[in-house]
N, CA, C and O of each residue as an XYZ file, in Angstrom:
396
protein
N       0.823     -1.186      0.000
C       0.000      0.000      0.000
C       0.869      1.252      0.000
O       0.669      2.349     -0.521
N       1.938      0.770      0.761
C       2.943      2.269      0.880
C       3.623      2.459     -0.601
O       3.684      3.536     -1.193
N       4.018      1.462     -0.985
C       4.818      2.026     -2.544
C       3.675      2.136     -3.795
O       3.915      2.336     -4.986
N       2.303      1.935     -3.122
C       1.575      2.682     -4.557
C       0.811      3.752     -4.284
O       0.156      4.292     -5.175
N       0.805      4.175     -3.054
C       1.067      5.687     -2.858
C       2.117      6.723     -3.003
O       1.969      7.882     -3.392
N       3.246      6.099     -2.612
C       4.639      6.389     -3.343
C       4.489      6.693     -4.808
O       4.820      7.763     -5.319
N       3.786      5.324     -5.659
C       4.357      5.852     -7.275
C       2.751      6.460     -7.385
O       2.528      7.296     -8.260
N       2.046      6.181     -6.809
C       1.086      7.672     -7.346
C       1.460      9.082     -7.086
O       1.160      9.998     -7.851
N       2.238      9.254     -5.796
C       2.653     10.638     -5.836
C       3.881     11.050     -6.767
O       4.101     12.226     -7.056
N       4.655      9.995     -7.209
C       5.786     10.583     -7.982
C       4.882     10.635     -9.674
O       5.179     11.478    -10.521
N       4.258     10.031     -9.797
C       3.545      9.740    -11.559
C       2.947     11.796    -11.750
O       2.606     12.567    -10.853
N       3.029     11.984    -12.905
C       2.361     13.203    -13.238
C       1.406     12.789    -14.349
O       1.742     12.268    -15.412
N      -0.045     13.143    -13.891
C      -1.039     12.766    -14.821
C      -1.259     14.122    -15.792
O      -1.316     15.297    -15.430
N      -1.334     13.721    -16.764
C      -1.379     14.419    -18.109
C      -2.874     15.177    -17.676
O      -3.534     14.713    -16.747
N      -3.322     16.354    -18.422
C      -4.592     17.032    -18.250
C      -5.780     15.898    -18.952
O      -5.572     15.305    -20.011
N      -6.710     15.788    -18.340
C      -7.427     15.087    -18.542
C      -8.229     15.651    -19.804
O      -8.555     16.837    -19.849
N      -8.635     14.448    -21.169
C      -9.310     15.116    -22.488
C     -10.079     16.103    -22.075
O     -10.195     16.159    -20.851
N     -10.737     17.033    -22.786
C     -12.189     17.612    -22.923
C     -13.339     17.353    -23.768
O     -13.383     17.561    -24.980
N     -14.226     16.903    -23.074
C     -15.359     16.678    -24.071
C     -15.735     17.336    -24.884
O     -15.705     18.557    -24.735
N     -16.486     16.447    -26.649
C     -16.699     17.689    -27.251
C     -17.387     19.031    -26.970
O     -18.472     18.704    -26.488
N     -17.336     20.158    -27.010
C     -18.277     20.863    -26.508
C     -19.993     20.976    -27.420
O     -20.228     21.148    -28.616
N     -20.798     20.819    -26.407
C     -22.109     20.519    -27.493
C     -22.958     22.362    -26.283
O     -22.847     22.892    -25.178
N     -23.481     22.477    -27.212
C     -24.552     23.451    -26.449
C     -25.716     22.988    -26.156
O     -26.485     22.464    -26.961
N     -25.995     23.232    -24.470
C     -27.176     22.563    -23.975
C     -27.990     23.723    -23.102
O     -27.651     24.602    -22.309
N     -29.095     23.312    -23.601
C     -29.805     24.032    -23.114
C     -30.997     23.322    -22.230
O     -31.660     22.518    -22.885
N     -31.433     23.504    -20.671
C     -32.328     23.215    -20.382
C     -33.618     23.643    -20.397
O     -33.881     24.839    -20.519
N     -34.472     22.787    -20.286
C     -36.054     22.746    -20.769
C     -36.903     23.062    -19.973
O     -36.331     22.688    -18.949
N     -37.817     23.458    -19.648
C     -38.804     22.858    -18.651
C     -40.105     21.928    -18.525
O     -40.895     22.021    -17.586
N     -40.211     21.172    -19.410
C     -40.616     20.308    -19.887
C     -40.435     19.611    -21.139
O     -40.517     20.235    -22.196
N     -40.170     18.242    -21.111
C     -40.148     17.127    -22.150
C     -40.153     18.004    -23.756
O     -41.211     18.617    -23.897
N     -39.390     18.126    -24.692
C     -39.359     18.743    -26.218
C     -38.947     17.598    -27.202
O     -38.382     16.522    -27.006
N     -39.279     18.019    -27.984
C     -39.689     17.217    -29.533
C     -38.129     17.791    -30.344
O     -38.390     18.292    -31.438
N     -37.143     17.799    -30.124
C     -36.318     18.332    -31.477
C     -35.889     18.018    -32.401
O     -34.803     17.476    -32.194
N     -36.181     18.059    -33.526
C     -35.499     17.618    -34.772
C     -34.559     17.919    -35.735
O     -34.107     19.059    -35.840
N     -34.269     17.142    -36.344
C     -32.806     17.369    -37.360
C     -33.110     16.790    -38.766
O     -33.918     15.894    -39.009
N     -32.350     17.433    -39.624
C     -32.772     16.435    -41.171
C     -31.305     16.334    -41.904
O     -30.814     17.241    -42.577
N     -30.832     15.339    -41.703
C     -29.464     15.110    -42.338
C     -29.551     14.482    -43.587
O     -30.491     13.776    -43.953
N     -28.354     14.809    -44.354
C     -28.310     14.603    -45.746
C     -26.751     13.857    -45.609
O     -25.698     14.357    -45.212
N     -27.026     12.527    -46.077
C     -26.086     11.552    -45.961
C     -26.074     10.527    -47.632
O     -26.863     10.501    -48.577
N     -24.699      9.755    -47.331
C     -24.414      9.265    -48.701
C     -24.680      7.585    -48.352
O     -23.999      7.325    -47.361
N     -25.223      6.700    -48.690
C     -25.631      5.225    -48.352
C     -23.648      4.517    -48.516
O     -23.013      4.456    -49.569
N     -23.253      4.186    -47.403
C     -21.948      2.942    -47.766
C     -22.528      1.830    -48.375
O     -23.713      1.792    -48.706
N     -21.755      0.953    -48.528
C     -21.625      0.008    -49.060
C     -22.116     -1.026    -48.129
O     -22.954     -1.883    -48.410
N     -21.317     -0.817    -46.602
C     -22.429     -1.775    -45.922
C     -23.364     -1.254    -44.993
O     -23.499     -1.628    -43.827
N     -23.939     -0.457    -45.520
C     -25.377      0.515    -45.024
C     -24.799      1.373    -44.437
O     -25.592      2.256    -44.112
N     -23.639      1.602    -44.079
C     -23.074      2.975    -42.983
C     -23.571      4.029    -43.808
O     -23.898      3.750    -44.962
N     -23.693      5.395    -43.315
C     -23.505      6.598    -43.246
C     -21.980      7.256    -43.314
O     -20.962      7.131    -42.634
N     -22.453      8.227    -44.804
C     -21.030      9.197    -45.234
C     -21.571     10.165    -45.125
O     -22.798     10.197    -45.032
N     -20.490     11.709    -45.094
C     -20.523     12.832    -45.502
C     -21.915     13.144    -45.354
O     -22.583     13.530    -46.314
N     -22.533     12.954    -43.846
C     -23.761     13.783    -43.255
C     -23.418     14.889    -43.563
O     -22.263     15.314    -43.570
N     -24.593     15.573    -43.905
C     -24.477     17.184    -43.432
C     -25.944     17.654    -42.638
O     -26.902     16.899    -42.809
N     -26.134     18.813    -41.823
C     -27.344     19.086    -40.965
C     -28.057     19.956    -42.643
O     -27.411     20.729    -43.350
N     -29.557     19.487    -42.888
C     -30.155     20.256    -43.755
C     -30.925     20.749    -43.088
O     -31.238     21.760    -43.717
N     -31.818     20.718    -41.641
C     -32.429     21.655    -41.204
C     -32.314     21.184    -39.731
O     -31.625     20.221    -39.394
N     -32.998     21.891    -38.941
C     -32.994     21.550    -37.347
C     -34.041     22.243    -36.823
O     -34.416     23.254    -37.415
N     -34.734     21.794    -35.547
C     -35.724     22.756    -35.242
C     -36.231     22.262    -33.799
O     -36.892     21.226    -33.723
N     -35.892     23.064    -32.578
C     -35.194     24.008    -32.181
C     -34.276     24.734    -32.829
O     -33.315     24.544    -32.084
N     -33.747     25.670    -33.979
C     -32.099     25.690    -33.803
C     -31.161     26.035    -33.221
O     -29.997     26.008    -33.620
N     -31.552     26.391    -32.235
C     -30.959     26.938    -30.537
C     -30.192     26.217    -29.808
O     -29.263     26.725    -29.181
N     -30.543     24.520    -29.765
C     -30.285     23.902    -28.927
C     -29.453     22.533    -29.691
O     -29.230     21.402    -29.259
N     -29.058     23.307    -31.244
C     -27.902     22.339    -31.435
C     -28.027     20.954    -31.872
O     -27.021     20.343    -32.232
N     -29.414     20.296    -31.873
C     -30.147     18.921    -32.745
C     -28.986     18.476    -33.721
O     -28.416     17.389    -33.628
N     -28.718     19.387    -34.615
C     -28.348     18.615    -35.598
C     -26.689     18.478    -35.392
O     -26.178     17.666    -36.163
N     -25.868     19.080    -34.566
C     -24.886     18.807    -34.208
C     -24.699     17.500    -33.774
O     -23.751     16.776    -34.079
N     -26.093     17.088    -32.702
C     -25.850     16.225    -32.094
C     -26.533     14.767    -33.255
O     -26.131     13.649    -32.933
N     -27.038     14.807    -33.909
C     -27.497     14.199    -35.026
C     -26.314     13.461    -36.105
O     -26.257     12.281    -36.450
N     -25.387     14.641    -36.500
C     -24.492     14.482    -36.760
C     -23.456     13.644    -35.875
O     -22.576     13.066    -36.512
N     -23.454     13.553    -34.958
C     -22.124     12.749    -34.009
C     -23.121     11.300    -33.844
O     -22.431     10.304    -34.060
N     -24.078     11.077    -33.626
C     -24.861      9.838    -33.454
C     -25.197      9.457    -35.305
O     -26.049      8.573    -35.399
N     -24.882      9.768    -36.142
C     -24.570      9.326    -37.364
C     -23.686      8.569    -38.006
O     -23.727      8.377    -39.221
N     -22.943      8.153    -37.332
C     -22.034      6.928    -37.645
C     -22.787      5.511    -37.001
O     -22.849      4.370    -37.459
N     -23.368      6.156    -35.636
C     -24.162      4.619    -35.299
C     -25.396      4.064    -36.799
O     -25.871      2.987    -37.160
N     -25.466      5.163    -37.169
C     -26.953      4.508    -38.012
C     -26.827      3.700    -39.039
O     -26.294      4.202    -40.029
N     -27.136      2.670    -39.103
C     -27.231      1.415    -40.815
C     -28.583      1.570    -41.456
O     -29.686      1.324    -40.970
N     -28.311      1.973    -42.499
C     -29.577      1.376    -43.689
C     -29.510      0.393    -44.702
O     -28.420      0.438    -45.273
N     -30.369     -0.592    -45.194
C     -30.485     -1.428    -45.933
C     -29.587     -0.787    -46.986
O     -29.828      0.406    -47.169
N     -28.596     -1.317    -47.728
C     -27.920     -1.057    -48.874
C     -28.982     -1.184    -49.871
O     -29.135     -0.242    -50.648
N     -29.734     -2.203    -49.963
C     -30.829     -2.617    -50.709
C     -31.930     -2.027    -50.927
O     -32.802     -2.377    -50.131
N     -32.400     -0.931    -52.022
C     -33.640     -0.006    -52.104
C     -34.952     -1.094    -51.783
O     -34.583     -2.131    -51.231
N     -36.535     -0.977    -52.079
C     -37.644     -1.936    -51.763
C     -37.380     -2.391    -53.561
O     -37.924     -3.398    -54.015
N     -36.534     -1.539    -54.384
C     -37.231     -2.637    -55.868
C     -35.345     -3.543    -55.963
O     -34.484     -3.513    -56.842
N     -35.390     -4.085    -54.898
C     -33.655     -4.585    -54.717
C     -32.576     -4.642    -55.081
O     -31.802     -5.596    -55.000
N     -32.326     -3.101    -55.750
C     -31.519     -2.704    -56.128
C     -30.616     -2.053    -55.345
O     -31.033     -1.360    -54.418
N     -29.075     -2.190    -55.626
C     -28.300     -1.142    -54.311
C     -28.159     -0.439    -54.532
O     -27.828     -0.210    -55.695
N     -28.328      0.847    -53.308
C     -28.044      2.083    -53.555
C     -26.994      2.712    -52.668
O     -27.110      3.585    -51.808
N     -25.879      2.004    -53.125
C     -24.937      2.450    -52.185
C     -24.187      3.587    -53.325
O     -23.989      3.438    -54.531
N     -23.892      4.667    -52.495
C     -23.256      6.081    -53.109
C     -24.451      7.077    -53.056
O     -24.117      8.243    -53.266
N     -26.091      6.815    -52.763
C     -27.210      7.856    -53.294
C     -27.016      8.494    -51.818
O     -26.557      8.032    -50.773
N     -27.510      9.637    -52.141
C     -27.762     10.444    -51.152
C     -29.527     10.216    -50.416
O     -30.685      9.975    -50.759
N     -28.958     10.404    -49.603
C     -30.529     10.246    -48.925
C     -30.797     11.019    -47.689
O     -29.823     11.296    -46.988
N     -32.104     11.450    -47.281
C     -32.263     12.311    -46.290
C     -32.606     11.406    -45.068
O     -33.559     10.632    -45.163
N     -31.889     11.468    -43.954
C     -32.669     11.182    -42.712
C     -32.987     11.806    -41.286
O     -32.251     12.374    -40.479
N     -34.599     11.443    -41.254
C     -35.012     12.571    -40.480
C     -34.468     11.696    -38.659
O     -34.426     10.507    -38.343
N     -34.147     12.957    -37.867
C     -33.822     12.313    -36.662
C     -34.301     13.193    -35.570
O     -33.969     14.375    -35.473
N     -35.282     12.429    -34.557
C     -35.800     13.181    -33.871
C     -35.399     12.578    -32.137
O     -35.086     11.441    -31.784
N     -35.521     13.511    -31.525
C     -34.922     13.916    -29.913
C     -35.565     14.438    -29.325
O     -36.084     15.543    -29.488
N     -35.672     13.335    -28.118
C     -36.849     13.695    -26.906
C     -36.336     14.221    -26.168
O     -35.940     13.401    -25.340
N     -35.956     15.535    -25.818
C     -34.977     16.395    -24.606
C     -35.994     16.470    -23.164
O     -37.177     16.798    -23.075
N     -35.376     16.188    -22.488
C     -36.429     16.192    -21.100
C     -35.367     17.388    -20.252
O     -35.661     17.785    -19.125
């Protein structure tokens, strides 16, 4: 116990990261916010080159945050007439329950 208090006091911890900075705003009740991103279909359903096409709140930053939870999202590579549409652009709408 004594020598890893020892090398914790001799160790120098580096500054700890900073999170991205997002702008938040609180509510006072439960909100609806939305985002409409314009993204390119991968190859294996991932999401490219989002961009925010609208937002609403736009105060409170939706589509920023739309944008960073855009790598989680997969879509069928496969259109409904089963053809692939990997490279099309496509819009997706993303909505956020802020409490």
């Amino acid at each position: 116990m004594i020598a890893s208090l020892i090398l914790a006091a001799a160790t120098t911890l580096a500054p700890a990261p900073q999170p991205t900075e997002m702008r938040v705003q609180r509510v006072s009740e439960p909100t609806m916010a939305v985002a409409l991103l314009s993204c390119v279909i991968q190859r294996d359903g991932a999401l490219a080159g989002c961009k925010v096409m609208a937002e609403s709140p736009s105060e409170m930053g939706v589509g920023e945050a739309a944008l960073m939870m855009s790598s989680q999202y997969r879509l069928d590579p496969l259109g409904p007439d089963g053809r692939l549409r990997t490279g099309e652009v496509v819009e997706v709408p993303v909505q956020i329950r802020i409490k």
